[in-house]
C-alpha positions in Angstrom: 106.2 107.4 178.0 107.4 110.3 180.1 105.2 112.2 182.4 104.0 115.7 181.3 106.1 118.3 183.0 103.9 121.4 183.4 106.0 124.3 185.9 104.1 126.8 185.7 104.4 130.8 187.5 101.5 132.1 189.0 99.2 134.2 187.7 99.3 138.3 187.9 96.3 139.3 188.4 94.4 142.5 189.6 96.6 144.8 187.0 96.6 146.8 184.2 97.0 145.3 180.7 100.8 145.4 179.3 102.1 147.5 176.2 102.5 143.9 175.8 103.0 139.9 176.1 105.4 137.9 174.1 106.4 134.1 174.7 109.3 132.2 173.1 110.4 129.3 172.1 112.8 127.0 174.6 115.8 128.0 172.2 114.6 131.6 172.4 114.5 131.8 168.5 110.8 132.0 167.7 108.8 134.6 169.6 105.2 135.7 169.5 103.8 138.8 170.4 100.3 139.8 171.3 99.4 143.7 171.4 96.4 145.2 173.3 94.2 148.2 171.5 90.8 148.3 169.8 91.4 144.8 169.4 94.3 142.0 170.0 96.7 141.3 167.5 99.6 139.0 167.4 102.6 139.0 165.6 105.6 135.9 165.2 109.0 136.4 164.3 111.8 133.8 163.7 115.4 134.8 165.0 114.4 138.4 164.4 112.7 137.9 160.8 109.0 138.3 160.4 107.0 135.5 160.3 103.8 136.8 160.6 103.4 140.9 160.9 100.7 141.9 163.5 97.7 140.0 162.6 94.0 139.8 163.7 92.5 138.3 166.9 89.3 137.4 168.4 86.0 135.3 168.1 82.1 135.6 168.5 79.6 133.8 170.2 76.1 134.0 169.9 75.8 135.6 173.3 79.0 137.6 173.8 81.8 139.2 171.3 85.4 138.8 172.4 86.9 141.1 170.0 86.8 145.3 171.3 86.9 146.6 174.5 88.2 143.1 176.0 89.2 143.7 179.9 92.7 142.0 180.9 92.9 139.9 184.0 95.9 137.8 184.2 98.3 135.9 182.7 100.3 133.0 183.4 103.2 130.9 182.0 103.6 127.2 182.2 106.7 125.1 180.3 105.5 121.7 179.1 107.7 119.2 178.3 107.9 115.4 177.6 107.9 112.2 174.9 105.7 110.3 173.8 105.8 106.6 171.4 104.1 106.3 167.7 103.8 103.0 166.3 103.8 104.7 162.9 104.8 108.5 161.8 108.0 110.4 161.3 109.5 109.3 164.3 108.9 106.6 166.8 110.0 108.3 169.7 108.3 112.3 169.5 109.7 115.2 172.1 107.5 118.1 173.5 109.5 120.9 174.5 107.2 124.4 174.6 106.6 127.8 176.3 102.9 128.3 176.8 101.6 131.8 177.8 97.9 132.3 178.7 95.9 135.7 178.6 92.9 135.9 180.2 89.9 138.1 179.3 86.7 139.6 180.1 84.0 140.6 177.3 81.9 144.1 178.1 79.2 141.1 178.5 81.4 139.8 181.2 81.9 136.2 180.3 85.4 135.2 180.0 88.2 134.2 177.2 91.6 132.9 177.2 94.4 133.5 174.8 96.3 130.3 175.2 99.6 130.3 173.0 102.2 127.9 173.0 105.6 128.6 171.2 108.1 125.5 170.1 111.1 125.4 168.4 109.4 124.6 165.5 106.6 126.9 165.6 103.5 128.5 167.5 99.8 127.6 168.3 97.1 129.4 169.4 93.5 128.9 170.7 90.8 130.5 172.5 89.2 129.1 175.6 86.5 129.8 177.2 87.1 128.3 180.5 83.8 129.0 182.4 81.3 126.3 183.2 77.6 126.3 181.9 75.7 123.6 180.6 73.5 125.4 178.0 75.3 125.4 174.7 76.4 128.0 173.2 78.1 128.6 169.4 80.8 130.3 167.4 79.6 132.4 165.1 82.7 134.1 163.6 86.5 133.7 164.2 87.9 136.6 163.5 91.4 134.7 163.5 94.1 135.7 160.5 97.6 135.3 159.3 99.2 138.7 158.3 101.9 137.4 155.6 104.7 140.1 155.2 105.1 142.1 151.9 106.8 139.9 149.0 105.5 136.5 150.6 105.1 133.3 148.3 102.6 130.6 148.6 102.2 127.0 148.0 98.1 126.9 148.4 95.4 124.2 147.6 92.2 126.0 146.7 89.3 124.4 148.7 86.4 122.6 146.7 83.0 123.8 146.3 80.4 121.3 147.2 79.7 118.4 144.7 78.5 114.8 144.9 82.1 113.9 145.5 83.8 117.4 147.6 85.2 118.7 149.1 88.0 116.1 149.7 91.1 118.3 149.7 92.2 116.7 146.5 92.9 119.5 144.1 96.4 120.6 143.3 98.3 123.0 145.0 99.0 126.4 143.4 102.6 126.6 143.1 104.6 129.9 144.5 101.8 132.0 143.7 102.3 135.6 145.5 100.6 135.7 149.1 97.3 137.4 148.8 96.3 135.7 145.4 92.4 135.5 145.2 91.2 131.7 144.9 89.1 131.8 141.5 86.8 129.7 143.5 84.3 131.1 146.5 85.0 128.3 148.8 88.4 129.2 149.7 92.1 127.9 150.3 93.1 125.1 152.0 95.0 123.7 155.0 97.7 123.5 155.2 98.9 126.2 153.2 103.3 127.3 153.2 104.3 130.4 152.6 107.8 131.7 151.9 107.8 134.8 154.0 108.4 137.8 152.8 111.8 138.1 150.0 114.1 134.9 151.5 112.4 135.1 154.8 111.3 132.6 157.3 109.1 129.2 156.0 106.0 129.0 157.5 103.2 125.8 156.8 99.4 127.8 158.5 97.1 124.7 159.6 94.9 123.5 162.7 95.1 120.4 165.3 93.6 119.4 168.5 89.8 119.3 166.6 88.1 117.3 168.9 84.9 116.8 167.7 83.3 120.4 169.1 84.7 122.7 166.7 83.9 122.5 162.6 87.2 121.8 160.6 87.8 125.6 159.6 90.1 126.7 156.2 91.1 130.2 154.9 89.2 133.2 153.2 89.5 133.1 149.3 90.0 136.9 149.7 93.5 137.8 151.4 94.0 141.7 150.4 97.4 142.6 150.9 98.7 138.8 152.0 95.7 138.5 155.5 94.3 135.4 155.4 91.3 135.2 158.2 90.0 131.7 159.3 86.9 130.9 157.4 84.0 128.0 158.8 82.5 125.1 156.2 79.9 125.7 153.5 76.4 125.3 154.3 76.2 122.9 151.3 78.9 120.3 152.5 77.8 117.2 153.5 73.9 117.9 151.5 73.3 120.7 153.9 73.5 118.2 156.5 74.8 119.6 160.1 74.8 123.1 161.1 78.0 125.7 159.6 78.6 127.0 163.1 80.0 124.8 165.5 77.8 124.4 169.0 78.7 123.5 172.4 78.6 123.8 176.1 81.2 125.3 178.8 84.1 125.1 179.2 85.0 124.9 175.5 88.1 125.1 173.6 89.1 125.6 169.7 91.3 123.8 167.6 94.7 125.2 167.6 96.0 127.5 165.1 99.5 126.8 164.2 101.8 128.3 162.1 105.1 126.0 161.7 108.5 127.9 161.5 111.7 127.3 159.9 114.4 129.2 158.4 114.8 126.7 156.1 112.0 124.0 154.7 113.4 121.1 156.8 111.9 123.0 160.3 108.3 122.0 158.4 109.2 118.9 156.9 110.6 117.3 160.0 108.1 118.8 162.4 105.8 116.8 164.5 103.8 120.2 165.6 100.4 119.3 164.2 100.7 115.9 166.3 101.9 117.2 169.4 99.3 119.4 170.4 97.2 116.5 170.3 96.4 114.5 173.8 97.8 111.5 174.6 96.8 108.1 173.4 97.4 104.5 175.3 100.3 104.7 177.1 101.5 101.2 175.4 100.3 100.7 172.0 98.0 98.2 171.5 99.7 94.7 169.9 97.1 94.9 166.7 98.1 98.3 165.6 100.4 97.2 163.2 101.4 99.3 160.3 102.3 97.8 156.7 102.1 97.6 153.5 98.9 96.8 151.0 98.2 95.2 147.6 95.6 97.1 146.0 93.4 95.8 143.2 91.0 98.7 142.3 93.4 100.4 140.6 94.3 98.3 138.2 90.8 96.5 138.1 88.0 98.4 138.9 85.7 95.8 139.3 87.9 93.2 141.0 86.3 94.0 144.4 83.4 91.9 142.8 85.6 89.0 141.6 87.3 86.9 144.1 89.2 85.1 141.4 91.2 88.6 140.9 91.4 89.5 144.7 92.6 86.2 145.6 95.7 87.0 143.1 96.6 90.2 144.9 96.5 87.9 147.7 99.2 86.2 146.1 101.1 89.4 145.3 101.1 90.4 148.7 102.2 86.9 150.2 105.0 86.8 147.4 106.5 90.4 148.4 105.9 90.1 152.1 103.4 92.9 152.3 101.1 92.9 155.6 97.7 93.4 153.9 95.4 93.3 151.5 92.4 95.8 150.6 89.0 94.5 149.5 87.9 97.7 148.0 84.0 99.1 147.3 81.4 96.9 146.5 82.5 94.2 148.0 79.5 92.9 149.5 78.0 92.3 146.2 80.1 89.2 146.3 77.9 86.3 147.9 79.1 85.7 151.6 79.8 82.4 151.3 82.5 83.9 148.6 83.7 86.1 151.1 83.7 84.3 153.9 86.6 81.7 151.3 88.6 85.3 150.8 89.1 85.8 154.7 90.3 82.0 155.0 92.1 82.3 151.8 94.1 85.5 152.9 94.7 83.9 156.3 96.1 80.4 155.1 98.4 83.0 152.7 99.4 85.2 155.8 97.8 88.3 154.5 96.0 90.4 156.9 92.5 92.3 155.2 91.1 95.0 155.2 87.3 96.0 153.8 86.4 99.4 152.4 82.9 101.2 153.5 80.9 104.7 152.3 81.0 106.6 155.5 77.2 107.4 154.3 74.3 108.4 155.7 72.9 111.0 154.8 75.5 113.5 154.2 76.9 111.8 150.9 74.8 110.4 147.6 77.9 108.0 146.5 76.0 104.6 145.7 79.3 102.9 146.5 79.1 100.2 148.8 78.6 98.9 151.4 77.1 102.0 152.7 74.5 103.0 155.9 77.1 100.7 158.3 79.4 103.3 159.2 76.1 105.0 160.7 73.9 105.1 163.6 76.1 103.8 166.4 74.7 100.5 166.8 74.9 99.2 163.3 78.4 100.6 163.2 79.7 98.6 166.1 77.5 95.4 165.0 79.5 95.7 161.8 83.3 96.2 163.9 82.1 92.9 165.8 81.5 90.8 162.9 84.7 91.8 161.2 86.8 91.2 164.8 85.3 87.8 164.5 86.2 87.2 160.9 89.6 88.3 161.9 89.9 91.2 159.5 92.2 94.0 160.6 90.7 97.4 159.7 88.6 99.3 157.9 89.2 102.3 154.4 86.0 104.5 155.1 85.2 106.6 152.4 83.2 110.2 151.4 82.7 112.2 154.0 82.2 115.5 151.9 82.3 118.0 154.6 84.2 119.7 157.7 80.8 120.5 159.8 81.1 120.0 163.5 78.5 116.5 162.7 81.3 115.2 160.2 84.1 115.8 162.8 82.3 114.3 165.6 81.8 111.3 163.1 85.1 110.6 162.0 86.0 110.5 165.9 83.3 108.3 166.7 84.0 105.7 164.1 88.0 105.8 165.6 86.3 105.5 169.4 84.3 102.4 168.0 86.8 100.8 165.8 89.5 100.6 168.8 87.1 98.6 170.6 87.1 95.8 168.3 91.0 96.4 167.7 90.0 97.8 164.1 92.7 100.5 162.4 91.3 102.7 160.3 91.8 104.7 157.0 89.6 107.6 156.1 89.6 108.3 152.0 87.2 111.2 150.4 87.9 112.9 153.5 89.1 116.4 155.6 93.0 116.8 156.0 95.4 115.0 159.6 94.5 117.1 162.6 96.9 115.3 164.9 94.3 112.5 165.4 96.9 110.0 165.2 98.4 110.6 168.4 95.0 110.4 170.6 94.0 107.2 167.9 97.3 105.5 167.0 95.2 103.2 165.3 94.3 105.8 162.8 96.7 104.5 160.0 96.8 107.4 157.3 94.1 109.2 155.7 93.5 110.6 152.1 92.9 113.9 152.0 95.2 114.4 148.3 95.2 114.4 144.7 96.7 110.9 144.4 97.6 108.5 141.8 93.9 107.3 141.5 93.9 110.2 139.1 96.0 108.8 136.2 92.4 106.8 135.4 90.3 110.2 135.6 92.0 113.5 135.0 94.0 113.9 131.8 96.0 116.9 133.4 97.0 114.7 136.4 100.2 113.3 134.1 101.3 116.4 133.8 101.3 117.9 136.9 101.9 115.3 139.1 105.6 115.4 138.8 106.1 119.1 140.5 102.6 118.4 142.5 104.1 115.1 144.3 107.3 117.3 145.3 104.7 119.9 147.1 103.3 117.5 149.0 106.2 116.7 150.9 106.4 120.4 152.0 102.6 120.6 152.8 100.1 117.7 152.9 102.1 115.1 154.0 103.7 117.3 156.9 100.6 117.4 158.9 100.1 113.5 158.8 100.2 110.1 157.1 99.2 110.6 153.9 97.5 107.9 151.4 98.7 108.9 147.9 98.4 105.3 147.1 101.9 105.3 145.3 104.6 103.6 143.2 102.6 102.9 139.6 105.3 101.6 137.1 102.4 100.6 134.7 100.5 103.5 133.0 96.5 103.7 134.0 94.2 105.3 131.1 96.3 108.8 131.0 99.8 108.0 130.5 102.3 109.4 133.6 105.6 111.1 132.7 107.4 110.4 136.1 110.0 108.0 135.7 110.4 104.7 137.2 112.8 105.4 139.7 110.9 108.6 140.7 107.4 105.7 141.5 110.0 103.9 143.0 111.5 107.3 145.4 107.6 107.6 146.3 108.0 104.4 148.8 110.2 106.6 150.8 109.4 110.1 150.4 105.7 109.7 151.3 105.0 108.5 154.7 101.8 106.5 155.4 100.9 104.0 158.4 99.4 101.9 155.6 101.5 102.5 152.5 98.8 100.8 149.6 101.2 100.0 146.8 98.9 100.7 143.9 100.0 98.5 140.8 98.8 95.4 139.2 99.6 92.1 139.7 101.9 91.8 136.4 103.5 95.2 136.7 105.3 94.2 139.9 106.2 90.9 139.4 107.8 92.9 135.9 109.9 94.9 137.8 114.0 93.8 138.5 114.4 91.8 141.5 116.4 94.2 143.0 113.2 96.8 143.1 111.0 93.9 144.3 113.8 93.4 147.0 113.3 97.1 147.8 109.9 96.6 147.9 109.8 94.0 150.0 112.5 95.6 152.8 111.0 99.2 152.2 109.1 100.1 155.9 106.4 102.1 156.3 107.0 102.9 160.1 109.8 105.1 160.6 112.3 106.3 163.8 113.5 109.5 162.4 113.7 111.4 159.1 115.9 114.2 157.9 115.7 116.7 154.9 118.2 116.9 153.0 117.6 119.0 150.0 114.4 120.2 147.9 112.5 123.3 147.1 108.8 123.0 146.8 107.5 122.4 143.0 111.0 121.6 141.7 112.6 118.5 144.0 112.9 116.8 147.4 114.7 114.5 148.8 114.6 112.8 152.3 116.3 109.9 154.6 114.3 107.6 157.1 115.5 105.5 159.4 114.5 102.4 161.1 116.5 100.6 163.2 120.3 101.3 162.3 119.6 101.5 158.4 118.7 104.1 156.7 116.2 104.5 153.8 116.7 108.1 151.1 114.2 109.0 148.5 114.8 112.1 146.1 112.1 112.9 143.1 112.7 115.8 140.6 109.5 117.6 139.5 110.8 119.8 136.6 111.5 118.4 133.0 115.3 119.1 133.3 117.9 117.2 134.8 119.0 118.2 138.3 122.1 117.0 140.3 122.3 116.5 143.9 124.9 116.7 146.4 123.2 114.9 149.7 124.9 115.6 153.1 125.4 112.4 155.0 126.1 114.2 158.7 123.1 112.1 160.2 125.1 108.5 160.2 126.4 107.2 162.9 129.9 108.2 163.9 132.7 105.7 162.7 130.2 103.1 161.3 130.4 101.8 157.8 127.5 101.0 155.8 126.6 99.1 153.1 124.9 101.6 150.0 122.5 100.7 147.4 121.6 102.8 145.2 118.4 102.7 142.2 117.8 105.3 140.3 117.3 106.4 136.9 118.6 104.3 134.0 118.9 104.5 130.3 115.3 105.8 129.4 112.3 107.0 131.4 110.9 103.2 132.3 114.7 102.2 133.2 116.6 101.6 136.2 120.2 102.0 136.9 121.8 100.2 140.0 125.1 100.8 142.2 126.5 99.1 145.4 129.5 100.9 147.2 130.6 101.4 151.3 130.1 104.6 152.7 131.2 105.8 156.3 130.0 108.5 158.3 131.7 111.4 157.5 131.7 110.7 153.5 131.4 113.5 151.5 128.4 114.2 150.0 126.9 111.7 147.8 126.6 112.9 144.6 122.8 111.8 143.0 121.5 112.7 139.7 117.8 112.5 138.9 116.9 113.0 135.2 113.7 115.0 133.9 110.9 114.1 136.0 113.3 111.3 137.8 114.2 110.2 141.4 116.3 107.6 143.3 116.6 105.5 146.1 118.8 104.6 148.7 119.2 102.0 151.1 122.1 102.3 153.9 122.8 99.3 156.0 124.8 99.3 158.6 128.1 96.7 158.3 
């Protein structure tokens, strides 16, 4: 890893405020401005366009508002630069390259905030800091922080859930180019993160957070947005059974999350973007040798109550061994299996070369969910007895489960089970559970997290057929930008509510969603059903990736991606409308004068076919020409010669 670079100017202090400040990206193309007056605002813009008009700053503790009448100080200006390593992620290799800008105030109480803002290529982030030193806490009231969407602005939204035994868990679909400033019909508010098209064929933007580091509550939008401003909004007092306080609390210095607002002129700028990861801090300098991403056979999908049958789990097993996945997940209520018959899974899964993983409720007393096992993930002690005994068993991580709220208490939890679990060299999956906040660069161990309306609704929600076709093409634009995202993917077979995607567009979901641990959903028959050329896919498909590139897609209607690892390349393209839709995909990102080998699978004569094609294609080919039928997709796989 390179060393930071932070050259910074000094400070000017002493002086009168400006008419203004603005900071730009290292290509000069994104600029943010912030304006003095009654209060701060701040305004972005993307190679002139509007990104954001001026919108609202400021925030309020319970001794001191920083909002009117705030006293300038200084400023300074620091460039910070460098690369860091991801064992799993869009890229393996991740560059930092950003102007940072800092604005220092002082409150007509006289205690002190900074405006830090730091602009990148791809986008800007802001926090306030309050950088002087006492020990007695003190706590956020209000954040008057919002997002000022030009006139004519489109958004791709989630709605946030109210509070229920099993939300909020950021798993509702996303509204789909509904005009900025549409009122959620719910009270609890939208989601991050949250795109917007702004203004009439303006600038993309994605609004989310990062850098939460346990002393800040996960925050979301207003429901209310009049006239397209969207203010920061804290958690319900009901998430988590009133457990934890709404109002995050701590002593100085203190900083907030980041508020970031990723840019493009065109989608890829978001897709591509490692923004949300970046502003997190570092993790080891060398990754440790058990973080090891991979794929998983997953029983509970298929058989609900296999997790207390060893007979059934042991044949997943067998699936996994068969297709040279990494892992297997022993889902909830497990432990109502006698030990002796669990202790015969672990050396049955190790004699088969299939690493495990064991599901727990995150629970405590901020979630009702009987699943289990449950009270292990809480207090601290019984936590890390139960890391030590799986270390010993030689079990490789963890899926915890229902956390039900964004309180400061649930943010500081999630980062003390990750603290814990890397000392026993335990990775880690979080299900019912907030949205990626960059975690996974601090906590590379952190493998992928749920946070979605995934394919474990074909059993519950008869809608999900339906919509999932558009829905899984938002996510690519959205959800899955901010981090690894467990959809639990690629179900051929239908589950209760019969899915309209087509095989080939399960198939596309390998590659279009990215996830540390990718948990291949299916049964046991269904794969071994499938073509051996798609089981050959599935067994060469990787889940860790080098690079990726957008090549085409509009949210709600189709996507389609490459990945690389190593020298081949991996493409996935799903359609989400019920019409057929013919791509032309550039392939500029090979390597100069180097032939490759092309497979391509994609939709065959019906809905539940595949159709299959071999050819050589050099760098510098024209486009190549894919068509994905109603609700279809396609993949291919580009090795080099």
């Amino acid at each position: 890893m390179k060393t930071w670079i932070l050259a910074g100017w000094a400070a000017v202090a002493g002086v009168a405020a400006a008419e203004s400040w603005t900071v730009a990206s290292p290509d000069g193309k994104l600029t943010a401005t912030v304006k003095p007056g009654a209060a701060l605002t701040y305004s972005v813009a993307l190679g002139g366009a509007a990104v954001l008009d001026e919108s609202p700053l400021g925030i309020v503790r319970d001794d001191q508002r920083f909002v009117e009448g705030l006293a300038f100080v200084a400023e300074s200006r620091a460039k910070i630069a460098g690369e860091y390593a991801m064992p799993h992620g869009k890229r393996s290799r991740c560059r930092v390259d950003a102007n940072e800008l800092t604005l220092a105030f002082r409150a007509a109480g006289g205690a002190r905030v900074d405006l830090v803002l730091r602009a990148s290529n791809d986008g800007l982030a802001l926090r306030y800091v309050f950088p002087e030193t006492n020990a007695a806490a003190r706590t956020v009231t209000e954040e008057l922080t919002g997002f000022q969407l030009p006139a004519k602005s489109a958004s791709w939204t989630q709605p946030y859930d109210e509070s229920t035994k099993w939300t909020p868990a950021y798993e509702r679909l996303f509204e789909n180019g509904l005009p900025a400033g549409t009122y959620t019909t719910n009270k609890a508010g939208w989601c991050f993160p949250a795109l917007f098209r702004a203004g009439e064929n303006g600038p993309w933007a994605l609004l989310t957070e990062a850098g939460a580091d346990g002393s800040y509550c996960g925050s979301r939008l207003a429901s209310a947005a009049p006239g397209g401003l969207y203010r920061i909004r804290f958690p319900d007092a009901g998430e988590g059974l009133k457990t934890g306080a709404v109002a995050p609390t701590a002593p100085l210095p203190w900083a907030t999350p980041w508020r970031v607002v990723i840019a493009g002129a065109t989608p890829a700028a978001i897709v591509e973007s490692t923004l949300v990861q970046d502003l997190n801090p570092p993790g080891p300098a060398r990754t440790p040798s058990w973080i090891r991403p991979g794929r998983a056979a997953w029983s509970w999908w298929s058989e609900q109550d296999s997790p207390r049958r060893p007979e059934r789990m042991k044949a997943f097993i067998d699936l996994a061994a068969e297709m040279g996945w990494e892992y297997f997940l022993v889902d909830a209520n497990w432990n109502y299996v006698d030990e002796p018959a669990v202790l015969d899974l672990v050396r049955y899964a190790k004699a088969k070369k299939v690493g495990l993983l064991f599901w727990y409720n995150s629970g405590g007393p901020h979630n009702e969910v009987t699943e289990a096992p449950r009270d292990r993930m809480m207090p601290r002690d019984i936590r890390r007895r139960e890391f030590a005994w799986l270390q010993k068993l030689g079990v490789k991580g963890v899926k915890v489960d229902f956390f039900q709220s964004d309180k400061q208490n649930l943010m500081q939890h999630y980062l003390d089970i990750l603290r814990d679990a890397a000392d026993f060299d335990m990775m880690v999956n979080f299900h019912g559970c907030t949205i990626p906040r960059g975690w996974q660069r601090t906590f590379p161990h952190l493998m992928t997290m749920e946070g979605v309306r995934g394919a474990e609704c074909y059993i519950f929600d008869p809608k999900f057929p339906a919509a999932a076709p558009s829905h899984n093409t938002i996510l690519a634009f959205t959800r899955n930008v901010v981090g690894s995202m467990d959809y639990t993917p690629v179900t051929f077979s239908d589950n209760n509510n019969p899915r309209k995607t087509t095989a080939a567009h399960e198939l596309a979901l390998s590659v279009v969603f990215e996830s540390g641990w990718q948990h291949l959903a299916d049964g046991v028959a269904s794969y071994r059903a499938q073509p051996d050329f798609v089981k050959d896919f599935l067994r060469a498909v990787p889940v860790a990736w080098d690079d990726v590139k957008f090549l085409a897609g509009a949210p709600g209607d189709h996507i389609a991606l490459a990945r690389r690892k190593g020298d081949d390349w991996y493409l996935g393209a799903i359609n989400g409308i019920d019409q057929a839709v013919t791509l032309k995909l550039p392939l500029d990102f090979l390597s100069a004068g180097t032939a490759y080998a092309m497979t391509r699978i994609g939709d065959g004569s019906g809905p539940r076919a595949f159709d299959r094609a071999e050819a050589a294609v050099r760098a510098g080919a024209a486009p190549l020409e894919v068509t994905l039928q109603p609700f279809g997709g396609a993949v291919v796989h580009l090795r080099k010669k």
